[in-house]
FINUVO-595015 format. One line per field, with one value per residue (C-alpha): residue number from 1; residue in one letter; x, y, z. Coordinates in pm, 1 decimal, decimal comma, m for minus. Each point is the difference from the previous one (the first is absolute). Layout:
! FINUVO-595015
num = [NUM|...]
residu = [a|...]
px = [X|...]
py = [Y|...]
pz = [Z|...]
//
This chain:
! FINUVO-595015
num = [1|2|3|4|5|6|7|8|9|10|11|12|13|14|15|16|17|18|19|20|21|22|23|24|25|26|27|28|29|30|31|32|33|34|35|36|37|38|39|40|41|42|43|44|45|46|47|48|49|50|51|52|53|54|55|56|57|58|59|60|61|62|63|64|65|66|67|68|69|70|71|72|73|74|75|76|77|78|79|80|81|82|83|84|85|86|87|88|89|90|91|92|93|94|95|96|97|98|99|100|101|102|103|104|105|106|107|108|109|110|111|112|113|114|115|116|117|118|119|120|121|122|123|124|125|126|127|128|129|130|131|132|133|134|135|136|137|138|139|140|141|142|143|144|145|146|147|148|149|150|151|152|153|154|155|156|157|158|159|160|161|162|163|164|165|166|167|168|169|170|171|172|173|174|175|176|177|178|179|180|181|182|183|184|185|186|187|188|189|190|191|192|193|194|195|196|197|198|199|200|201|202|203|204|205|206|207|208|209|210|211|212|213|214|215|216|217|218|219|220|221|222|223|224|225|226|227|228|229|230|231|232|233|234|235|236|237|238|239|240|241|242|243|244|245|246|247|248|249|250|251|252|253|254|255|256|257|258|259|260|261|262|263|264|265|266|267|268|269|270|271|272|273|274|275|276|277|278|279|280|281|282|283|284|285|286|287|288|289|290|291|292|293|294|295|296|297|298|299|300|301|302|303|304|305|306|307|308|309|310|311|312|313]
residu = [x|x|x|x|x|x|x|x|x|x|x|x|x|x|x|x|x|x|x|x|x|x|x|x|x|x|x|x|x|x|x|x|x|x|x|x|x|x|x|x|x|x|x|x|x|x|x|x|x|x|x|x|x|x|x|x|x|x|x|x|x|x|x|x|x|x|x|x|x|x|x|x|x|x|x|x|x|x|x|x|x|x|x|x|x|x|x|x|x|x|x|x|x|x|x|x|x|x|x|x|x|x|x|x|x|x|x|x|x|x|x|x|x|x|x|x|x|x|x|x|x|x|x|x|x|x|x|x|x|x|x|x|x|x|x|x|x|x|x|x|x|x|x|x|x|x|x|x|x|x|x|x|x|x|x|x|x|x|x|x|x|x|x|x|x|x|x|x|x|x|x|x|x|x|x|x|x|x|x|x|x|x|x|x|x|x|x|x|x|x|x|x|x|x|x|x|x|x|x|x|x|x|x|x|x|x|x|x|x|x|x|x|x|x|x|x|x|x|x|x|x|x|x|x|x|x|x|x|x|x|x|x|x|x|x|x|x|x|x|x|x|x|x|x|x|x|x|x|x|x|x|x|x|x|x|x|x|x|x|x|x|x|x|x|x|x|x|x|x|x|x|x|x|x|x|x|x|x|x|x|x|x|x|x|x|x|x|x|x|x|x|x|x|x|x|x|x|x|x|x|x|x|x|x|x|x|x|x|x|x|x|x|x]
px = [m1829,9|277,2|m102,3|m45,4|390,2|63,8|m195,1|139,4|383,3|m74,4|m119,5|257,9|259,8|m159,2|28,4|387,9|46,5|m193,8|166,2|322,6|m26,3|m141,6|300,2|257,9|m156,3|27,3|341,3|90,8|m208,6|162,9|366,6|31,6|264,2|m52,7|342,2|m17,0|m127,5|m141,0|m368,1|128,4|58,7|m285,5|m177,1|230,3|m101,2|m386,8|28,7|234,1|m279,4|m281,9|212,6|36,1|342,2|m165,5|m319,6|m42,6|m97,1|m302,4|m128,6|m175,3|51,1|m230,5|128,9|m52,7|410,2|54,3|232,0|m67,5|m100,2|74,1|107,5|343,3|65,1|m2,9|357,5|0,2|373,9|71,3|m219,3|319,0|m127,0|m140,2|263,0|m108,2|211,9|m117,7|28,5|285,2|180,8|383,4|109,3|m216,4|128,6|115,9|406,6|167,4|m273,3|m123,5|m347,9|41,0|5,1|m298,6|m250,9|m384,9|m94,9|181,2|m130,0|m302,8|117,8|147,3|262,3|m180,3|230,3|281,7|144,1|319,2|m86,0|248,3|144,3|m237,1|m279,9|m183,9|29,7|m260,7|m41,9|m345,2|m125,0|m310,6|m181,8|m122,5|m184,4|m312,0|m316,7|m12,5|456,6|95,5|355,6|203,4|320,2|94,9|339,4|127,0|286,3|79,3|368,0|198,8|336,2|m14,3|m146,2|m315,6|m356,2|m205,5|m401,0|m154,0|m346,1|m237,5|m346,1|m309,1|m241,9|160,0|m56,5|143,8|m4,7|33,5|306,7|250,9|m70,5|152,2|m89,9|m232,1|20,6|m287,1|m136,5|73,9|161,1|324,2|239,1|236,3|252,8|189,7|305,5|m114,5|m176,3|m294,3|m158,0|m294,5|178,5|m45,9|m369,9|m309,3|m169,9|m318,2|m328,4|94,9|421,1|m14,5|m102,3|323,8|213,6|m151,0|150,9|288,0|260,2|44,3|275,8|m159,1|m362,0|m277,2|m273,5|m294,9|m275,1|m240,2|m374,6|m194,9|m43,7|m423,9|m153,1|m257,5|m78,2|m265,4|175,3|135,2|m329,2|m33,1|315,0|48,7|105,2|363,3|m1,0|m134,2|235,9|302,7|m31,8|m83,7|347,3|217,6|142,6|65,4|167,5|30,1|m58,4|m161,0|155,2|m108,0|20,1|m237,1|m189,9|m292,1|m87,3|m25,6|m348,2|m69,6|49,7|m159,2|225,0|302,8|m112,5|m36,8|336,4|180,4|m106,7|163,5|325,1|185,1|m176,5|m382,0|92,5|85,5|m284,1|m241,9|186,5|167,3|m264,2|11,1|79,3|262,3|150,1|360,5|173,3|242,9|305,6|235,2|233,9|340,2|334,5|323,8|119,0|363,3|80,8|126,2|m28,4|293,3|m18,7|92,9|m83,5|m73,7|m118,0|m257,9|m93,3|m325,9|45,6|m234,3|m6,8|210,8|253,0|m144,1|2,7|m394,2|133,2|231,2|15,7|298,5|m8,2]
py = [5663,7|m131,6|m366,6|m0,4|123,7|m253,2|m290,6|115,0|0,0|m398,0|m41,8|102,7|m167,9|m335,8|37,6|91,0|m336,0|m220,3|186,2|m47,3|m361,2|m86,3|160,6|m189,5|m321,5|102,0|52,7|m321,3|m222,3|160,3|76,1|154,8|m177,2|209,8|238,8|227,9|m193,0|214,6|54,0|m100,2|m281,3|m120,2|158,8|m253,8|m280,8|59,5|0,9|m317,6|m156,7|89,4|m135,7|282,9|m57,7|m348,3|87,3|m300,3|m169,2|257,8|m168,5|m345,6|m213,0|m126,3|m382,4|135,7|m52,7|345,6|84,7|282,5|m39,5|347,6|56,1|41,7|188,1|m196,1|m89,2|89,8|m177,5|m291,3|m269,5|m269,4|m388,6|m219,4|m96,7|m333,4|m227,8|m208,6|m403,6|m121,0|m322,4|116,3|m271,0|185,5|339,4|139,0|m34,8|240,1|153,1|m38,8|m17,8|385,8|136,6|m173,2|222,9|m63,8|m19,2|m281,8|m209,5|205,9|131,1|m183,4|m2,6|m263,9|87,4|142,6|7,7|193,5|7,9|17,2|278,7|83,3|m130,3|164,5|m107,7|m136,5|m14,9|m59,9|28,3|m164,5|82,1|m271,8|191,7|m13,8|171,4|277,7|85,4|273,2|186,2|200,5|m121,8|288,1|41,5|m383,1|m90,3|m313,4|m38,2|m203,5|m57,9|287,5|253,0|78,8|182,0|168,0|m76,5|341,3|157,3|m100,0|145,0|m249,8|173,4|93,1|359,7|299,5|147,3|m220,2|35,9|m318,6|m127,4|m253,0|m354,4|m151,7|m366,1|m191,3|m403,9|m185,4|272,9|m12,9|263,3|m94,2|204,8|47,1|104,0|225,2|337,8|116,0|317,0|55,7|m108,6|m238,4|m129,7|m284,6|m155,1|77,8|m96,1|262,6|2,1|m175,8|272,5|193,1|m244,3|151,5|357,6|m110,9|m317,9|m158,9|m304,1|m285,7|147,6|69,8|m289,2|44,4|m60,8|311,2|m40,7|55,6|323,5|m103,3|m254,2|m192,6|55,1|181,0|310,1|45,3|m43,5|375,2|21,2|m42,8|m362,2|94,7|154,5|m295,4|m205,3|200,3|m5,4|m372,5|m46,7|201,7|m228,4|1,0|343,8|127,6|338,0|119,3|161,7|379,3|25,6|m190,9|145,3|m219,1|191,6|324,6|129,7|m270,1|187,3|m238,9|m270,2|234,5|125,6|m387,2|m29,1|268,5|m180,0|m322,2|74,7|m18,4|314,3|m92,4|m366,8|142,1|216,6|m306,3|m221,2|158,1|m51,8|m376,7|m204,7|m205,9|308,9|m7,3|m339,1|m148,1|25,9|319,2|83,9|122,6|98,4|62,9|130,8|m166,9|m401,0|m148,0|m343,1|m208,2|m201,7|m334,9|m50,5|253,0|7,7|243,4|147,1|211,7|295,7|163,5|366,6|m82,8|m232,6|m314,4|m282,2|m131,1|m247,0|m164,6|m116,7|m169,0|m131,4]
pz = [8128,7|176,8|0,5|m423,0|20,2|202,7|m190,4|m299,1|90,4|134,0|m387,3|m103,6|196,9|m30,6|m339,5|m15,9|200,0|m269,2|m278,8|114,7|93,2|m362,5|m102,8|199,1|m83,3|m333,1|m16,0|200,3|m283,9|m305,2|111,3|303,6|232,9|269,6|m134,4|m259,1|m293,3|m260,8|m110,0|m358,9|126,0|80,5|m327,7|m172,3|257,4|m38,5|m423,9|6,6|220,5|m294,6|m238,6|m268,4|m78,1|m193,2|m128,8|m189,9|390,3|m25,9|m326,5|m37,4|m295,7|m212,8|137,1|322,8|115,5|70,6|m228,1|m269,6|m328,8|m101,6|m419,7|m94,8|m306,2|m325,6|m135,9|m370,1|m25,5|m246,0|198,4|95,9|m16,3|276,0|244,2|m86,5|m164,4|m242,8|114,3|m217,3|90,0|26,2|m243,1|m279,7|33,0|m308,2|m1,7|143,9|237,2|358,7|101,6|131,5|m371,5|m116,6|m49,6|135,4|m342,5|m50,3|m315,0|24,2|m309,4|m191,8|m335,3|m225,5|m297,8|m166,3|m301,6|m111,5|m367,1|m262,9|m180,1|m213,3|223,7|291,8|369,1|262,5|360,0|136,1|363,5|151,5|295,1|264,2|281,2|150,0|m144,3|253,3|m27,8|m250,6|41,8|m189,6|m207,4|m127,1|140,3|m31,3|m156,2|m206,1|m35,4|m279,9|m103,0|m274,4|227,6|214,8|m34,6|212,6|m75,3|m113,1|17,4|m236,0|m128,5|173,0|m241,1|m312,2|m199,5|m130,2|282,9|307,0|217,0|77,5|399,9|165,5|m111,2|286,8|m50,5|69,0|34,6|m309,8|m215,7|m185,5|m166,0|m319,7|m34,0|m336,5|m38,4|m329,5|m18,5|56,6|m190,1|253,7|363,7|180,6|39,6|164,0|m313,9|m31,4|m249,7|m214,9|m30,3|m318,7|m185,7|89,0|m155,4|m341,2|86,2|144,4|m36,7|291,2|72,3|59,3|m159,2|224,8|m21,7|m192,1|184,1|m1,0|13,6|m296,7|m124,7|m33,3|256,0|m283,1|m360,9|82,2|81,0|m343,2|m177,5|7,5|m257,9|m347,5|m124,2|m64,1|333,0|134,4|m232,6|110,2|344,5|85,2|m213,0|297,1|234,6|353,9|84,4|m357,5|m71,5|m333,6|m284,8|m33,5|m366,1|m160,8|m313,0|27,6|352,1|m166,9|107,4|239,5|340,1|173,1|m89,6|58,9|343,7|108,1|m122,2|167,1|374,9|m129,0|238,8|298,4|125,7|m96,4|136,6|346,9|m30,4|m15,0|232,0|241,9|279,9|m100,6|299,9|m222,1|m127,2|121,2|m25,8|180,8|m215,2|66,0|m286,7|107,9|m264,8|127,0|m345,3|94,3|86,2|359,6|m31,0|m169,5|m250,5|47,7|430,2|260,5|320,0|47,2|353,6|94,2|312,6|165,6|93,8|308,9|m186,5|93,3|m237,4|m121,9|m259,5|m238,5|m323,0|m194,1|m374,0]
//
């Protein structure tokens, strides 16, 4: 009995040496200088030497540098332009204006005319776009600055109806914008297959053009009418809208119901899904004049007050 006490206190001994010489050793690695250096101290030590405090060392990239390809959160701000200046010899910068307040878009679009009108006459300005296929931004927001004043491009309808709501005007490859200096009594619009047939509700300054589809795609389709139907409705023309108060259509409801799709509504109806639907004309009014008559010089801004182009006359 004795010798188990006595085997048992060695145990226990030896292992109060090893215990405390892990410890010391320890201590000495992560911040013990043999004085009274805390044990928080070397907690700190031993974390800085995993490298918490930059986690992004922990993560491999997908280009296998290292560095951390972790998302940032998406910045719903007004996007600013490309840093990148547009490459513009200095002896053709636009009087008056040094290379850092041309805009990126520079010349991408561009003012191809304007016209002040007279007094009795409407104005013009019209923009075209030169951009690659795949570039589309917004201009809502630019200015274009005269002697007589300045204007802000609006929001316009893409898709015109009743119901749609103005956005802003995303301008794409090879589209244009005229903008008037008259009224308009719908907003401000994109052409589209069917737009003619609004001009016949409404008077627009200039007129919309005429250039709806036919109301029937061959004569067959109106062989199912009466001869004056038939008669009557080959004589409409592009974007024309039928009377409603013909005698000679009383009891021909057939004739009458063809009739009553023979407008801007039953043309979208048909159309809309047509790959050439929307043009590539928008149609802007100011409903006031900026341009002088006589000569002006008219500048373009972008949303950051960089200039994108000139135009004098």
């Amino acid at each position: 009995m004795g010798q188990k006490i006595v085997f048992i206190a060695i145990i226990i001994f030896i292992s109060a040496v090893v215990l405390y010489s892990f410890q010391s050793g320890f201590y000495k690695r992560f911040g013990s200088d043999g004085n009274s250096t805390s044990t928080n101290s070397g907690r700190k030590a031993f974390f800085k030497s995993l490298d918490f405090a930059n986690p992004q060392s922990r993560y491999i990239s997908q280009n296998g540098t290292g560095s951390s390809t972790s998302s940032t959160k998406k910045d719903t701000s007004v996007p600013k332009p490309s840093s990148t200046k547009p490459i513009i010899a200095t002896e053709n910068l636009p009087v008056g204006f040094t290379i850092n307040q041309i805009s990126p878009f520079w010349q991408k679009v561009v003012i191809t005319t304007a016209q002040p009108g007279t007094a009795k006459t409407y104005s013009r300005i019209n923009l075209s776009s030169y951009l690659n296929q795949s570039e589309s931004f917004t201009v809502t927001g630019w200015v274009i600055k005269a002697k007589k004043g300045e204007y802000l491009i609006p929001r316009a309808n893409e898709v015109y109806s009743s119901y749609s709501i103005p956005k802003d005007i995303a301008f794409k490859s090879g589209e244009r914008m005229e903008i008037y200096s008259s009224r308009s009594p719908v907003g401000n619009l994109k052409l589209n297959k069917c737009t003619g047939y609004l001009e016949t509700l409404f008077d627009f300054t200039p007129p919309l053009p005429q250039s709806c589809p036919r109301a029937y795609e061959s004569n067959s389709d109106l062989y199912q009418f009466t001869p004056k139907c038939q008669d009557y409705i080959r004589s409409l023309g592009s974007c024309k809208m039928p009377e409603t108060n013909f005698l000679w259509l009383t009891g021909d409801s057939a004739c009458r119901s063809f009739l009553d799709t023979i407008n801007y509504a039953g043309c979208f109806r048909e159309h809309q899904a047509d790959s050439d639907f929307l043009t590539k004309n928008w149609r802007v009014w100011m409903d006031r004049k900026i341009l002088q008559e006589g000569h002006d010089r008219v500048l373009l801004f972008d949303l950051h007050g960089l200039l994108v182009d000139e135009y004098t006359y």
